[in-house]
SEZA-8122 format. One record per atom (N, C-alpha, C, O): atom name; x, z, y; residue number from 1. Coordinates in Angstrom, 2 decimals, m for minus. Atoms other than C-alpha are relative to their C-alpha. Last residue first. Layout:
<rec atomo="CA" x="X" z="Z" y="Y" num="NUM"/>
...
This chain:
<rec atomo="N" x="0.56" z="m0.54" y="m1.13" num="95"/>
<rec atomo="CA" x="75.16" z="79.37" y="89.30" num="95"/>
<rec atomo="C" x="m0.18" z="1.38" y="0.06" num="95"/>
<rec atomo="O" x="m0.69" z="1.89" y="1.06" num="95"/>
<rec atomo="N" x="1.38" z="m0.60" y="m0.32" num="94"/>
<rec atomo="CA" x="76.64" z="78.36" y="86.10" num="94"/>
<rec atomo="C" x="0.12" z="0.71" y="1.06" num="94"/>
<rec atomo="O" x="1.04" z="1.52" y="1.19" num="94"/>
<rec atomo="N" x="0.71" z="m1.40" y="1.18" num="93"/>
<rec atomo="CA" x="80.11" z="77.36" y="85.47" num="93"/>
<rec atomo="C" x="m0.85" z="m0.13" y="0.72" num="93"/>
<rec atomo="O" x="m0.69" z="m0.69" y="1.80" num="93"/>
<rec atomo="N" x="0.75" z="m0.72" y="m0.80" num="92"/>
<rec atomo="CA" x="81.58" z="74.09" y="85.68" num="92"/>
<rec atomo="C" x="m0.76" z="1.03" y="m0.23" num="92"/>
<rec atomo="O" x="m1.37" z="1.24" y="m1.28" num="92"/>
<rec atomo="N" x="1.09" z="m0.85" y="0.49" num="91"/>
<rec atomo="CA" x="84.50" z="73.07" y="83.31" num="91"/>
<rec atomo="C" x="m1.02" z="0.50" y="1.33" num="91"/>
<rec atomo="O" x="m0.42" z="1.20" y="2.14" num="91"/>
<rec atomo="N" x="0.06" z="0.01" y="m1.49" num="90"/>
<rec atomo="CA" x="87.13" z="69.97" y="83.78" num="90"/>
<rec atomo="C" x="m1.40" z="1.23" y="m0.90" num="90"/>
<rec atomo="O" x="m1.95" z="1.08" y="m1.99" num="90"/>
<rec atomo="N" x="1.39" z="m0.73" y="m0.15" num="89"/>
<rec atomo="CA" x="89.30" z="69.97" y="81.13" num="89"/>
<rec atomo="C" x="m0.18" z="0.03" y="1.37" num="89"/>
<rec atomo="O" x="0.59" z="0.06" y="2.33" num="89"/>
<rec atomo="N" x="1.32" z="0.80" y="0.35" num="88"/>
<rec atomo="CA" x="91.75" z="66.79" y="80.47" num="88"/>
<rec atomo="C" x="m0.92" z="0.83" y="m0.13" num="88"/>
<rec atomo="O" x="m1.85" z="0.43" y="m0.83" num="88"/>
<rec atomo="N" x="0.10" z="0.64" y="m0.77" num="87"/>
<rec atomo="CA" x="94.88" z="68.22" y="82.82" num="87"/>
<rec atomo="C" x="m1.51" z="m1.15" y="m0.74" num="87"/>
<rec atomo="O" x="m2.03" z="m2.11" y="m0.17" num="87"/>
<rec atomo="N" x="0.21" z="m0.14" y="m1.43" num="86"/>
<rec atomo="CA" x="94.81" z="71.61" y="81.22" num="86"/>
<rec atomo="C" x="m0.39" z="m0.98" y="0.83" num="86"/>
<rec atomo="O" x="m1.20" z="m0.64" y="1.68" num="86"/>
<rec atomo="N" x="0.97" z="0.97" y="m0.17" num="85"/>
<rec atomo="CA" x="96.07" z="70.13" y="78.02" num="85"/>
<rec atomo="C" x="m1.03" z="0.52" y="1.55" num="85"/>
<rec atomo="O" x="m1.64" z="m0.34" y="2.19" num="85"/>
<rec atomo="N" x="m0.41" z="1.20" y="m0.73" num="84"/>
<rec atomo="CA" x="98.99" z="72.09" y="77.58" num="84"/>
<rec atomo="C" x="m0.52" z="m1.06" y="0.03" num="84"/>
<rec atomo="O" x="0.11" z="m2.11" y="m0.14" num="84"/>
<rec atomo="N" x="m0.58" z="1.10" y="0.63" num="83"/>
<rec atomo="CA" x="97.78" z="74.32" y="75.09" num="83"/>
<rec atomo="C" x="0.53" z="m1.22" y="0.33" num="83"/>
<rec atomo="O" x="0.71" z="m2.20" y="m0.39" num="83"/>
<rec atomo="N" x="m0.63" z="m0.74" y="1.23" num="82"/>
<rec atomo="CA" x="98.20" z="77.50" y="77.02" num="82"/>
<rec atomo="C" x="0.74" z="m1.39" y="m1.20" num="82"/>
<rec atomo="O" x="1.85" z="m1.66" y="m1.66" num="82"/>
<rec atomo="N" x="m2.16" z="m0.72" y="m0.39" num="81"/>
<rec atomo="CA" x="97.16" z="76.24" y="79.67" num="81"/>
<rec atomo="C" x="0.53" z="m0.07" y="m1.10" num="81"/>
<rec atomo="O" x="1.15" z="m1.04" y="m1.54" num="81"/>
<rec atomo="N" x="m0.42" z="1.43" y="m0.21" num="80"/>
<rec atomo="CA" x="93.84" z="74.68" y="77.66" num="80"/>
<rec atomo="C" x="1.30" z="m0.14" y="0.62" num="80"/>
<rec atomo="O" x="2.23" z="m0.90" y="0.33" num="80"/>
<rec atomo="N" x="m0.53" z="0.65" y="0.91" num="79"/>
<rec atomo="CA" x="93.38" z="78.01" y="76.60" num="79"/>
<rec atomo="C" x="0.29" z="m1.60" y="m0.32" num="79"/>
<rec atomo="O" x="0.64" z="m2.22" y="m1.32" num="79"/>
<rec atomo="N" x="m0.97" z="m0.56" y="0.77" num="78"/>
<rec atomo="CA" x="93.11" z="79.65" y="79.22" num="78"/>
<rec atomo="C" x="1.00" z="m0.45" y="m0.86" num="78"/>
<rec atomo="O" x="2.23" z="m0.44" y="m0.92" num="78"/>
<rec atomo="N" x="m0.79" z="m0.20" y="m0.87" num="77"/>
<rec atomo="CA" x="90.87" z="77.51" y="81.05" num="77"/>
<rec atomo="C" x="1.53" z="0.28" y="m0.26" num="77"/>
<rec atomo="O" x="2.55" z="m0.33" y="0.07" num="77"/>
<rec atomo="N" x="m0.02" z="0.63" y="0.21" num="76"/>
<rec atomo="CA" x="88.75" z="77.88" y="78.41" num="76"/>
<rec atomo="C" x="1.20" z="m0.78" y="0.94" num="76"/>
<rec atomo="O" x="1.88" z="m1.66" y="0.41" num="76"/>
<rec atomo="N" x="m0.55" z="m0.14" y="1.12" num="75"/>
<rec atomo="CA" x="88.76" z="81.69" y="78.69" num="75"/>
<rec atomo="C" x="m0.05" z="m1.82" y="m0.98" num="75"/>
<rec atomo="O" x="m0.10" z="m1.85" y="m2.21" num="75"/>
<rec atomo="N" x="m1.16" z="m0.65" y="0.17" num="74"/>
<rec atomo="CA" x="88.12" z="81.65" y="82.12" num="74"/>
<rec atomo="C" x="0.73" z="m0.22" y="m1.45" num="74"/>
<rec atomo="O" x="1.92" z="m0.49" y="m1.53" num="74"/>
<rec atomo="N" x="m0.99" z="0.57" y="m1.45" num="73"/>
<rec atomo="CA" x="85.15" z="79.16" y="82.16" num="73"/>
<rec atomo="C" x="1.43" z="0.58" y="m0.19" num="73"/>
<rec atomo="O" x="2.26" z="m0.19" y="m0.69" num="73"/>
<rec atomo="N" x="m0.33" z="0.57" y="0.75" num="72"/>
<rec atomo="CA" x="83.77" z="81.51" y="79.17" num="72"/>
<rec atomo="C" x="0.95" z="m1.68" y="0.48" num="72"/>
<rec atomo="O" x="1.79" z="m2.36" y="m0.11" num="72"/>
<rec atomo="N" x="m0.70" z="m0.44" y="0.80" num="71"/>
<rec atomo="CA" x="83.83" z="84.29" y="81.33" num="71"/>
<rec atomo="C" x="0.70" z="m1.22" y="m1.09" num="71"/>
<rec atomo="O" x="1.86" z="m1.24" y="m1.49" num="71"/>
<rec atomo="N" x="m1.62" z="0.01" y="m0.34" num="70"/>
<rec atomo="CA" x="82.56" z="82.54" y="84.28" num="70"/>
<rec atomo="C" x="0.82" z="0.73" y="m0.78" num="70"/>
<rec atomo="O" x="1.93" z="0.95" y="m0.29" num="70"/>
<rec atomo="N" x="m0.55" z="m1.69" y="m0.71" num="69"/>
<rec atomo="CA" x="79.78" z="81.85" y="82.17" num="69"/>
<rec atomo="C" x="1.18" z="m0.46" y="0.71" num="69"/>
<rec atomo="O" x="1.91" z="m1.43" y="0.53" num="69"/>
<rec atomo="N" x="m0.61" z="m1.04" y="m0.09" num="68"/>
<rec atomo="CA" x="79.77" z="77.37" y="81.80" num="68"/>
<rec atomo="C" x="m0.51" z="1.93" y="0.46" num="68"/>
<rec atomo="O" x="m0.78" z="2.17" y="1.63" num="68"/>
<rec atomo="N" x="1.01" z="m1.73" y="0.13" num="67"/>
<rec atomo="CA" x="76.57" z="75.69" y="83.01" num="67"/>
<rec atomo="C" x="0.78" z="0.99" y="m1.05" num="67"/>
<rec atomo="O" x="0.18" z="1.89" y="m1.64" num="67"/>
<rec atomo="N" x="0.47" z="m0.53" y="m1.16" num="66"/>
<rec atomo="CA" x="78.88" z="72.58" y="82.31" num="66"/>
<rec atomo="C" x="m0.89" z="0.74" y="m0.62" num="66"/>
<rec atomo="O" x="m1.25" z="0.88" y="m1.79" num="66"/>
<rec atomo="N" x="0.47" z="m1.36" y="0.25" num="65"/>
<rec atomo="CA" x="82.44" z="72.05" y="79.96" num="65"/>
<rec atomo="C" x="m1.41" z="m0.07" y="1.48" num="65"/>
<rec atomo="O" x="m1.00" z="m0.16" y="2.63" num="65"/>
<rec atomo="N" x="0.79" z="m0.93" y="m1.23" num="64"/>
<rec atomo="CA" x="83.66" z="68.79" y="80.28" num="64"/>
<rec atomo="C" x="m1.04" z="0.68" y="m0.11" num="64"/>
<rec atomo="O" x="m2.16" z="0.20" y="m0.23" num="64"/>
<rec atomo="N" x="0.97" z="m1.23" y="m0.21" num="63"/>
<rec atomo="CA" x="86.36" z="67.88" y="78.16" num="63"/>
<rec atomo="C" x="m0.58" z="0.19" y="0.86" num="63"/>
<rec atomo="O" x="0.00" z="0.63" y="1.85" num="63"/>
<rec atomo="N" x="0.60" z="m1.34" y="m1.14" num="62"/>
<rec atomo="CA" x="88.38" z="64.89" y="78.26" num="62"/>
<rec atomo="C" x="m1.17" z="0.87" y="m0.99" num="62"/>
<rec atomo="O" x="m1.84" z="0.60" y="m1.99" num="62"/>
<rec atomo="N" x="m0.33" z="m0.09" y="m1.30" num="61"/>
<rec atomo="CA" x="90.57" z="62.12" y="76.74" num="61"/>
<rec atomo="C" x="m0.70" z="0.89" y="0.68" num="61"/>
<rec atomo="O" x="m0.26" z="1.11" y="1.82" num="61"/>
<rec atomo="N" x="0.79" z="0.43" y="m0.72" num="60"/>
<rec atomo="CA" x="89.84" z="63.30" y="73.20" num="60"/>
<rec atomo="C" x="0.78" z="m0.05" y="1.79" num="60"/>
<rec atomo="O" x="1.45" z="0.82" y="2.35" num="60"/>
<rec atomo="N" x="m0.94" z="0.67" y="m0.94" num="59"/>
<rec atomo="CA" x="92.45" z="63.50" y="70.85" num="59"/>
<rec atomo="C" x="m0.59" z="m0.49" y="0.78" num="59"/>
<rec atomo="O" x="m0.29" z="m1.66" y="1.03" num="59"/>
<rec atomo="N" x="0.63" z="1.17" y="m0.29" num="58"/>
<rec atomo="CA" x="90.53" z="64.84" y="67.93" num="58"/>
<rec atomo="C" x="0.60" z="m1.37" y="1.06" num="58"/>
<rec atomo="O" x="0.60" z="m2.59" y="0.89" num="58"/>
<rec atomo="N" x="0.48" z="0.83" y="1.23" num="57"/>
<rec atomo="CA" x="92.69" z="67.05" y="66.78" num="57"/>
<rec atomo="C" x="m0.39" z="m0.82" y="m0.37" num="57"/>
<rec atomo="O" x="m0.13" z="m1.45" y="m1.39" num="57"/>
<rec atomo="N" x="m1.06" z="0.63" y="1.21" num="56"/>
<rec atomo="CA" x="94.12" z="68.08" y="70.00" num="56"/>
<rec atomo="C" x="m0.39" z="m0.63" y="m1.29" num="56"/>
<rec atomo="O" x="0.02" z="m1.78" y="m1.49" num="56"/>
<rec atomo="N" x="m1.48" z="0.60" y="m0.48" num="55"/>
<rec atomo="CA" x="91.72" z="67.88" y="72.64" num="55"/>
<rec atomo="C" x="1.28" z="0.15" y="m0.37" num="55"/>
<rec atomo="O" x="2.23" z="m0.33" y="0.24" num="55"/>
<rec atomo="N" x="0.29" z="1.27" y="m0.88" num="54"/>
<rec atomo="CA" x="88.20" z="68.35" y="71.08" num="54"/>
<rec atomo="C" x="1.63" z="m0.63" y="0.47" num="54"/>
<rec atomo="O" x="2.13" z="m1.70" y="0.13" num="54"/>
<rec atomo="N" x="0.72" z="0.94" y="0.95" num="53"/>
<rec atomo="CA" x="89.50" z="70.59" y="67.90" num="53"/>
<rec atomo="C" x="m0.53" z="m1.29" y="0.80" num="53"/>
<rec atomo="O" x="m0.57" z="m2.41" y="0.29" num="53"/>
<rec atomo="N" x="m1.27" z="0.44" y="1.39" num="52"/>
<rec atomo="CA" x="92.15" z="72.58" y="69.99" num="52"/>
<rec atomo="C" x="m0.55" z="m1.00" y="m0.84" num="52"/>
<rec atomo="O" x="0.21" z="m1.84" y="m1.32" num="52"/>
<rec atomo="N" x="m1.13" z="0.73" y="m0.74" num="51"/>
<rec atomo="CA" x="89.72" z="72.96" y="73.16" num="51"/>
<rec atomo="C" x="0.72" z="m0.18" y="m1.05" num="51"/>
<rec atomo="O" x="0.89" z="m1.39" y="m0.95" num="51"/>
<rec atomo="N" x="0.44" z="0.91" y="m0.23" num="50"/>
<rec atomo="CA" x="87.03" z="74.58" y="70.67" num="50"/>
<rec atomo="C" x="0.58" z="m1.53" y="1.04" num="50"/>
<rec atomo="O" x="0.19" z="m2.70" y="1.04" num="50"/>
<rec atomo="N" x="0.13" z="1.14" y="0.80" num="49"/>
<rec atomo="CA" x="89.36" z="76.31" y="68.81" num="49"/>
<rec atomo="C" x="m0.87" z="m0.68" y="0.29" num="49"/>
<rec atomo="O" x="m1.10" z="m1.49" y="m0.61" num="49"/>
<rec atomo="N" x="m1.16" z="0.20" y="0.08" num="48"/>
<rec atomo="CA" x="90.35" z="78.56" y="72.22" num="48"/>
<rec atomo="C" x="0.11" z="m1.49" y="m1.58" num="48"/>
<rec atomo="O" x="0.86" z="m2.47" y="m1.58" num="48"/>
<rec atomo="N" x="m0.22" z="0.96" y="m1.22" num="47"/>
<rec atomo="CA" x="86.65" z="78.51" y="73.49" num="47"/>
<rec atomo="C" x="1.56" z="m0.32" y="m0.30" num="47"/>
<rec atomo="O" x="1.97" z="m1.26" y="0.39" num="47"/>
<rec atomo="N" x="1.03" z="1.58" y="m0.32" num="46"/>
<rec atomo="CA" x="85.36" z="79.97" y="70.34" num="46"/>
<rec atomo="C" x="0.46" z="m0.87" y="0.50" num="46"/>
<rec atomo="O" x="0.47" z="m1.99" y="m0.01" num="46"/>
<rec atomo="N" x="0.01" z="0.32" y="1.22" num="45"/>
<rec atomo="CA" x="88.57" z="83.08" y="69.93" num="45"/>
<rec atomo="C" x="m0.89" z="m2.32" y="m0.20" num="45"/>
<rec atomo="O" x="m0.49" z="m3.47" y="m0.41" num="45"/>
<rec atomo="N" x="m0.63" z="0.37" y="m0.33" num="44"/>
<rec atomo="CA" x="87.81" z="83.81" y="73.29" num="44"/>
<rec atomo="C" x="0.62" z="m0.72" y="m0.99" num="44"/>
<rec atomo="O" x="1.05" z="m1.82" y="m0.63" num="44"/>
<rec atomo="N" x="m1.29" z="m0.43" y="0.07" num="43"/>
<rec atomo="CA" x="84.34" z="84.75" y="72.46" num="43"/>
<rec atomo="C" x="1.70" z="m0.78" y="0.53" num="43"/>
<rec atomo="O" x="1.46" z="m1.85" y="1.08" num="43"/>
<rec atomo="N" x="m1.04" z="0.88" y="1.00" num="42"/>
<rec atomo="CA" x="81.10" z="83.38" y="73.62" num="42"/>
<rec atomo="C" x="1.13" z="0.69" y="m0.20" num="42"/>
<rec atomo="O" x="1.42" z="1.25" y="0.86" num="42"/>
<rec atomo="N" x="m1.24" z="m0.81" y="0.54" num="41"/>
<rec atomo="CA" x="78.04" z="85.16" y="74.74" num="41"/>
<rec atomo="C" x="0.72" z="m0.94" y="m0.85" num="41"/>
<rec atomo="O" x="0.35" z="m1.56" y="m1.85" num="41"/>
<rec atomo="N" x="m0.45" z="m1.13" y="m0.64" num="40"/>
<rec atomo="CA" x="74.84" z="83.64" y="76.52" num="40"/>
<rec atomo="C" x="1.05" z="0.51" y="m0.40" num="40"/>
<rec atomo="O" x="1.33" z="1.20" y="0.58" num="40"/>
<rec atomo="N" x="m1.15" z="m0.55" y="0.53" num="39"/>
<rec atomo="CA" x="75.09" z="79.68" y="75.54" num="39"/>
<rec atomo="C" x="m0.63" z="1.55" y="1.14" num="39"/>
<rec atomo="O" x="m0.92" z="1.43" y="2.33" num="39"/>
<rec atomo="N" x="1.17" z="m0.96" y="0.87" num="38"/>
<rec atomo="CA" x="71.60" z="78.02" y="76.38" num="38"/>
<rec atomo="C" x="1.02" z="1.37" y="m0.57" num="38"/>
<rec atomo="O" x="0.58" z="2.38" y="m1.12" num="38"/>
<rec atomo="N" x="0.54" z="m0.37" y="m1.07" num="37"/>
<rec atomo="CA" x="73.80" z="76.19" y="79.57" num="37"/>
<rec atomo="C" x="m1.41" z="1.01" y="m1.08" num="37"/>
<rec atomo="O" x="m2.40" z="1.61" y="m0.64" num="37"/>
<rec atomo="N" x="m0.23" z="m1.49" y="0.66" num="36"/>
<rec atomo="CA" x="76.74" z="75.62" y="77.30" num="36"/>
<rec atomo="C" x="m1.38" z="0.62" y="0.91" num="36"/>
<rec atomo="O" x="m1.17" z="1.76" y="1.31" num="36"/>
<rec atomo="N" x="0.91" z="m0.20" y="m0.47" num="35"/>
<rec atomo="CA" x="76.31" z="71.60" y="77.52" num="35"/>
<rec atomo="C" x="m0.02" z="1.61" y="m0.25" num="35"/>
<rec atomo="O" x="m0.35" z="1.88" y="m1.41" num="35"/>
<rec atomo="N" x="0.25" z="m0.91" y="0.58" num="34"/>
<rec atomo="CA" x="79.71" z="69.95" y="76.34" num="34"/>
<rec atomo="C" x="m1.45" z="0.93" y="0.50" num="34"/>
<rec atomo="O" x="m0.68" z="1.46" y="1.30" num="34"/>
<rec atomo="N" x="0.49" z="m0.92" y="m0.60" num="33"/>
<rec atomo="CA" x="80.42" z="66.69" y="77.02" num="33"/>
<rec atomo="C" x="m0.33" z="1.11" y="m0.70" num="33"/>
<rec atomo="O" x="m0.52" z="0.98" y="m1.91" num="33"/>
<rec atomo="N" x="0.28" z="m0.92" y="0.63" num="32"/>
<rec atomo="CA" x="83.65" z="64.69" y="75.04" num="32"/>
<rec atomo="C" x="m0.98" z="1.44" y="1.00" num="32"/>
<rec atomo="O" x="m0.42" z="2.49" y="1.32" num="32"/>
<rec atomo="N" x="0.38" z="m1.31" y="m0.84" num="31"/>
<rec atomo="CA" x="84.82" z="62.04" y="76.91" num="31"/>
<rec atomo="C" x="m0.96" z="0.59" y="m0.58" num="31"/>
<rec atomo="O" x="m2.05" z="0.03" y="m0.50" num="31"/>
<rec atomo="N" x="1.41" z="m0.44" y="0.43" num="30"/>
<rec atomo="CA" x="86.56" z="59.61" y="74.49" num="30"/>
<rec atomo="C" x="0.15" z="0.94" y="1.19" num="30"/>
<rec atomo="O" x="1.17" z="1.42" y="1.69" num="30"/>
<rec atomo="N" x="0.58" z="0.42" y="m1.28" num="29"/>
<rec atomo="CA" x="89.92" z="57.75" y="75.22" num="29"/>
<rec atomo="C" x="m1.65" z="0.14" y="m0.06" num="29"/>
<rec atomo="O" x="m2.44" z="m0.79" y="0.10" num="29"/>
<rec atomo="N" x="m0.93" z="0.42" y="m0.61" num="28"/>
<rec atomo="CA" x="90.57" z="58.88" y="71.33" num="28"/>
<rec atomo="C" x="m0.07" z="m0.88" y="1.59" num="28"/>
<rec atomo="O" x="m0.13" z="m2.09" y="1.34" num="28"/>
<rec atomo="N" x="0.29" z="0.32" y="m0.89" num="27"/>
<rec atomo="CA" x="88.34" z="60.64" y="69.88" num="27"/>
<rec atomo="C" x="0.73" z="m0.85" y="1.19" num="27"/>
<rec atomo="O" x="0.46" z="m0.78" y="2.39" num="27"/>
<rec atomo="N" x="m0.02" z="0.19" y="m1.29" num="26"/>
<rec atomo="CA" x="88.61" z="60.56" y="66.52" num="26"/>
<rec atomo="C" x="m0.22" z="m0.44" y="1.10" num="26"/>
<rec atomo="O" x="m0.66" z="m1.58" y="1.17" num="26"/>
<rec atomo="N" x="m1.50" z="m0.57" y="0.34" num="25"/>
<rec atomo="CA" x="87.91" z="62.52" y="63.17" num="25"/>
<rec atomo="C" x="0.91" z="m0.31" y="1.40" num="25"/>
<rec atomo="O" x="1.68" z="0.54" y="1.86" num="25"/>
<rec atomo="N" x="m0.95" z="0.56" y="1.06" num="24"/>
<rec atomo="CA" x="84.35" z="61.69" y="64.87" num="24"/>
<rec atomo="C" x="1.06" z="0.49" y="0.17" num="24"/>
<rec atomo="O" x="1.41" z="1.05" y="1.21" num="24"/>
<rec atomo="N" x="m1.03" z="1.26" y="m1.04" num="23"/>
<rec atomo="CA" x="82.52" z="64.44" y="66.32" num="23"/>
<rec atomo="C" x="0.59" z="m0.66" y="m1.40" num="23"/>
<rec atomo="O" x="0.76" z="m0.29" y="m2.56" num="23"/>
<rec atomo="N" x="0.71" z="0.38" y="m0.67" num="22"/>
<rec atomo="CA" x="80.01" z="66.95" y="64.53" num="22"/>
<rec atomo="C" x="0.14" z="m1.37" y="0.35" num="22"/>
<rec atomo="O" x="m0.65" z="m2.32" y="0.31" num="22"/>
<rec atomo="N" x="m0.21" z="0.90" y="1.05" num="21"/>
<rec atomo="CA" x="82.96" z="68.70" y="62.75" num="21"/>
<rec atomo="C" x="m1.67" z="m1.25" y="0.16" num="21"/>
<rec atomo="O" x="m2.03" z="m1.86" y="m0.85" num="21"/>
<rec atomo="N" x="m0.30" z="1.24" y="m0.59" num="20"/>
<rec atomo="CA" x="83.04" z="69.93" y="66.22" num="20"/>
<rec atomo="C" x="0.18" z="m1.38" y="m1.12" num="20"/>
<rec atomo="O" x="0.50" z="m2.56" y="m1.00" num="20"/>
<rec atomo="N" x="0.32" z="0.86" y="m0.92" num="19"/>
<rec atomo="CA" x="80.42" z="72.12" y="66.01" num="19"/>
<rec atomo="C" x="0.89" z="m0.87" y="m0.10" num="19"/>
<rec atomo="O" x="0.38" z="m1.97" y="0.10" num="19"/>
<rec atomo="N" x="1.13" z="0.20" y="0.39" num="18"/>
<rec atomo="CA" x="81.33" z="73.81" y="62.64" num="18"/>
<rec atomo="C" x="m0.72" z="m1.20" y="1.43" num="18"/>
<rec atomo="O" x="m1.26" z="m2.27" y="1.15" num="18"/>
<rec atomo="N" x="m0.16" z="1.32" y="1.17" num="17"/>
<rec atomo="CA" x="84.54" z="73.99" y="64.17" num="17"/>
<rec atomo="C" x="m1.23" z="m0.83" y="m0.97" num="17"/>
<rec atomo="O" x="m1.22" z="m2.00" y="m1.36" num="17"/>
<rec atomo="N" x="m0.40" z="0.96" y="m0.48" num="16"/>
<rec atomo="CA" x="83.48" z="76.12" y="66.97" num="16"/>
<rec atomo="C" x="0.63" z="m1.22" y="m0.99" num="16"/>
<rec atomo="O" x="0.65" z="m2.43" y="m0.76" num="16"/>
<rec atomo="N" x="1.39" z="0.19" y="m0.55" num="15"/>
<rec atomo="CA" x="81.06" z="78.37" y="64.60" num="15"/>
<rec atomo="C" x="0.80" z="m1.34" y="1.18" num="15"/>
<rec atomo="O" x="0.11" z="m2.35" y="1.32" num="15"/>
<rec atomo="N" x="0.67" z="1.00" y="1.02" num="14"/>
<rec atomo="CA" x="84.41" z="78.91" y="62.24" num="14"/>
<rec atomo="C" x="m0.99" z="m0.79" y="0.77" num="14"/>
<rec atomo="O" x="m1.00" z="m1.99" y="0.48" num="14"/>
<rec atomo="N" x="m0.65" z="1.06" y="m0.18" num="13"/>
<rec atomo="CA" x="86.55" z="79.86" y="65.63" num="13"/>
<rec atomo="C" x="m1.05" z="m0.69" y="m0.88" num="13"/>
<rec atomo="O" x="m1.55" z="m1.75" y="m0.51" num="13"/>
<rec atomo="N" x="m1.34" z="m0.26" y="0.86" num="12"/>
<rec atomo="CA" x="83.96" z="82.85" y="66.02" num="12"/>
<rec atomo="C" x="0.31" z="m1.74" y="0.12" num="12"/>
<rec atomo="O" x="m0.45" z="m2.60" y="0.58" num="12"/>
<rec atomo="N" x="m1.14" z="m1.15" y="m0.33" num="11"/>
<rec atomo="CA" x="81.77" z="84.26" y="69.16" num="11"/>
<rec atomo="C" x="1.11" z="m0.49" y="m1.56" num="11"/>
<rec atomo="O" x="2.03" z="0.26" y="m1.88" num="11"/>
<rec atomo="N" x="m1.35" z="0.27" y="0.59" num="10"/>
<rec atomo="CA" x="79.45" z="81.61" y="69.89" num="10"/>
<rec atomo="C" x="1.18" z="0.93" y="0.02" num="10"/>
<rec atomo="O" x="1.97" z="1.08" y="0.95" num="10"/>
<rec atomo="N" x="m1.11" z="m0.86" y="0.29" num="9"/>
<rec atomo="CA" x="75.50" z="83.16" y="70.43" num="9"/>
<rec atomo="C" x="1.66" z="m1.30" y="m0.38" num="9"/>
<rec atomo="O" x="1.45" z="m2.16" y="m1.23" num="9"/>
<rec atomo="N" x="0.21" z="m1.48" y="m1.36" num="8"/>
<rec atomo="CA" x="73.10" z="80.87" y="72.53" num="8"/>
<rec atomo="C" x="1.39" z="1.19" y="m0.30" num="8"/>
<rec atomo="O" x="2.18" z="1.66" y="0.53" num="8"/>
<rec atomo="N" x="1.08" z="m1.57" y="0.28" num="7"/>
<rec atomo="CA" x="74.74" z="78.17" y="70.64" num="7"/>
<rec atomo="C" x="m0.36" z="0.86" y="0.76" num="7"/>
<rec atomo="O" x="0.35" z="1.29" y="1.67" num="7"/>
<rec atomo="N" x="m0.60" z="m1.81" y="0.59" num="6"/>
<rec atomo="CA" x="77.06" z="75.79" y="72.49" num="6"/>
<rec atomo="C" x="m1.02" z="0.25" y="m0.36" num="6"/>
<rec atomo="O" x="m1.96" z="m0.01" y="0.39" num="6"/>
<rec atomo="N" x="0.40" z="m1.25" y="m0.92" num="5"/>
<rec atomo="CA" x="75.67" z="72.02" y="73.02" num="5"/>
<rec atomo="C" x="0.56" z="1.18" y="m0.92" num="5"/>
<rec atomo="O" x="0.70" z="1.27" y="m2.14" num="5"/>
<rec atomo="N" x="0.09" z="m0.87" y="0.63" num="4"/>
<rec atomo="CA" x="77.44" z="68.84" y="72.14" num="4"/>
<rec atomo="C" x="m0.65" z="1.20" y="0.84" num="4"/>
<rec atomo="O" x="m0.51" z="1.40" y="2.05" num="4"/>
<rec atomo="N" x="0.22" z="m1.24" y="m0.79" num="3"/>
<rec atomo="CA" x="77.47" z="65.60" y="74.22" num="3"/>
<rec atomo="C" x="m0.28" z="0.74" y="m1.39" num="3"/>
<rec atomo="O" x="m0.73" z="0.12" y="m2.35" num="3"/>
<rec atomo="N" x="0.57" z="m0.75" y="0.17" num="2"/>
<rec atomo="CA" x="79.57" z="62.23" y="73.89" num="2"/>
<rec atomo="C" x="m0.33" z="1.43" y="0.00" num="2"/>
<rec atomo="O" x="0.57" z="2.19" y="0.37" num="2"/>
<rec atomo="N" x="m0.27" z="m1.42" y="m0.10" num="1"/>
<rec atomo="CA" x="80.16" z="59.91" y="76.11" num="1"/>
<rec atomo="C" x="m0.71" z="0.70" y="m1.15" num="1"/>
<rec atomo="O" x="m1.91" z="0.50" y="m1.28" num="1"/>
């Protein structure tokens, strides 16, 4: 598995690519953790190229988002609908 952590601040796509250029080119039957639990403010923008760079580009079999906002929960959520990957995020939000 591997694990990445959010910034306290993430509010642009560059700052989610900058993380994911992190990862190898691919992931392919990879689970991809994510640790957002120092994260206070993320944009929608973040959480939309950060699902596009783990689970399309990379081609990771999963995402899992914990100590999620429920903002940033929502807006990952979103954008995993959206990109029709929905069925490889799993996100928990913070207490």
């Amino acid at each position: 598995m591997t694990t990445i952590n959010i910034p306290r601040l993430a509010g642009t796509r560059q700052r989610a690519e900058t993380l994911a250029s992190q990862l190898p080119a691919s992931l392919a039957g990879a689970i991809v953790s994510v640790d957002a639990s120092s994260m206070e403010a993320a944009s929608q923008s973040f959480a939309d190229e950060l699902c596009k760079q783990v689970l399309e580009v990379r081609g990771a079999a999963r995402l899992v988002v914990s100590c999620a906002t429920p903002r940033l929960a929502r807006y990952l959520n979103q954008s995993a609908r959206i990109r029709e990957v929905a069925d490889r995020i799993v996100v928990d939000v913070r207490p």
